[in-house]
C-alpha positions as a Markdown table, in Angstrom:
| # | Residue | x | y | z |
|---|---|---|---|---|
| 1 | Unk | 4.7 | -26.5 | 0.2 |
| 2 | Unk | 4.7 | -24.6 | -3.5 |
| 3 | Unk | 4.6 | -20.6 | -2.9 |
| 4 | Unk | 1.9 | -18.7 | -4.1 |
| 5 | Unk | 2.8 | -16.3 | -6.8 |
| 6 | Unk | 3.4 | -12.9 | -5.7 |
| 7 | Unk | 0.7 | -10.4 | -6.0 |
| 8 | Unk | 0.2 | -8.4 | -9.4 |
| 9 | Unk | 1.3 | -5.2 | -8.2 |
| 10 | Unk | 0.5 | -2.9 | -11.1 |
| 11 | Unk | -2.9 | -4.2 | -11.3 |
| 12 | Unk | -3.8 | -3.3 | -7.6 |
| 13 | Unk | -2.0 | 0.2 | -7.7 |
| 14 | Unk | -4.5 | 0.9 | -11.0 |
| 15 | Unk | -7.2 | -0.2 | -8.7 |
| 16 | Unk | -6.1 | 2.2 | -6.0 |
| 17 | Unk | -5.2 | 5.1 | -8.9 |
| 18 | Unk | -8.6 | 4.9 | -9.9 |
| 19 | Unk | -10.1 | 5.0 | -6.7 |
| 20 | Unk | -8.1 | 7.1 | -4.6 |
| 21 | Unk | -10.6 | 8.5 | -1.7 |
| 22 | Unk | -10.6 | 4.8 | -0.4 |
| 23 | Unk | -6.8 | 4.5 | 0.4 |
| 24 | Unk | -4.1 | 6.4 | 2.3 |
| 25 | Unk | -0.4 | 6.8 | 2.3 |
| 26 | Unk | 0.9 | 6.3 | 5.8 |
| 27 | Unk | 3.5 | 8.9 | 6.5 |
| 28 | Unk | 5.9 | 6.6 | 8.5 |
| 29 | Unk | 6.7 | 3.8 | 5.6 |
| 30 | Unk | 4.9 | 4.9 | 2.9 |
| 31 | Unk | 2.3 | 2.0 | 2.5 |
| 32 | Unk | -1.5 | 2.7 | 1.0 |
| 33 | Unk | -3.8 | 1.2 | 3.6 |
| 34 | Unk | -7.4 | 1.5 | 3.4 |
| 35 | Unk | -9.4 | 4.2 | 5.0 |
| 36 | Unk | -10.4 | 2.3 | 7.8 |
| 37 | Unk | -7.1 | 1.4 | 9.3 |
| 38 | Unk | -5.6 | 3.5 | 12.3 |
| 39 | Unk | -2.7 | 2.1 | 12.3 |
| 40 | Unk | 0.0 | 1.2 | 10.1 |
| 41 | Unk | 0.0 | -3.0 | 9.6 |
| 42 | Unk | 3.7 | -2.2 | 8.7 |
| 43 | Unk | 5.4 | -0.2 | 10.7 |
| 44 | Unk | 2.6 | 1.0 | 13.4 |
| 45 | Unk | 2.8 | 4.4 | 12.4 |
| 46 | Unk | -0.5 | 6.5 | 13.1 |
| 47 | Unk | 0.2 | 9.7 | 11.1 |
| 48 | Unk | -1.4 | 9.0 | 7.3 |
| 49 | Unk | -2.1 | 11.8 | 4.3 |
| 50 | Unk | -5.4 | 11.1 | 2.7 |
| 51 | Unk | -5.3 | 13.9 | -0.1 |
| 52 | Unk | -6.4 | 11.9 | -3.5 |
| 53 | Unk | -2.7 | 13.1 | -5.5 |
| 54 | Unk | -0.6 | 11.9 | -2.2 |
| 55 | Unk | -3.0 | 8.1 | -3.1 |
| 56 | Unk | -2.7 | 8.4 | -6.5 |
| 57 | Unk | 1.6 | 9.5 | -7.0 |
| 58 | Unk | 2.4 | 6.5 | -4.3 |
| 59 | Unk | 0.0 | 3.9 | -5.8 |
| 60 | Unk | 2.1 | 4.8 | -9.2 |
| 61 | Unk | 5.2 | 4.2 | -7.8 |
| 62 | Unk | 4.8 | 1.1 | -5.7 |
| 63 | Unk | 3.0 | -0.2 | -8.9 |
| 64 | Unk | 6.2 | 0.4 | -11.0 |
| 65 | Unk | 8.2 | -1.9 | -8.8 |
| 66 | Unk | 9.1 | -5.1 | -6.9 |
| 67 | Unk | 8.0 | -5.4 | -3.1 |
| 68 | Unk | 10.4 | -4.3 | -0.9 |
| 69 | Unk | 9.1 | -4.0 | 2.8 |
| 70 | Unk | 8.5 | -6.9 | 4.9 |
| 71 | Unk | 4.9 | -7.5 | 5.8 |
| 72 | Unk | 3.0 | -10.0 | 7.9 |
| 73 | Unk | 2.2 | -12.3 | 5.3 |
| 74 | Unk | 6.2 | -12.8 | 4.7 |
| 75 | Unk | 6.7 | -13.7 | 8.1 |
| 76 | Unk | 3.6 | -16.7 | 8.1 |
């Protein structure tokens, strides 16, 4: 079974950058979830800062490199 090519990263943290009142950083691993999620799909945190620079400074950062974290999609 091929893999599927791993997400373009820069191109989703632009998305984010540009809309930042729909994400949040969560404060325990430093993912951007959407608004809607109470807890963390990462590391189950429930402590998140919503403030548009916090969005916008992490969604540059992740952008500018490789995945690191494990998610549930690596463990399918």
């Amino acid at each position: 079974m091929p893999e599927s090519s791993p997400p373009n990263r820069a191109a989703a943290a632009a998305k984010i950058a540009a809309n930042p009142a729909g994400y949040k950083v969560c404060e325990g691993c430093d993912s951007i979830v959407g608004n809607a999620t109470a807890i963390c799909p990462n590391c189950h945190s429930f402590r998140f800062d919503a403030s548009a620079e916090r969005v916008t400074i992490q969604a540059k950062i992740l952008g500018a490199r490789e995945q690191t974290s494990v998610t549930a999609s690596d463990l399918s």
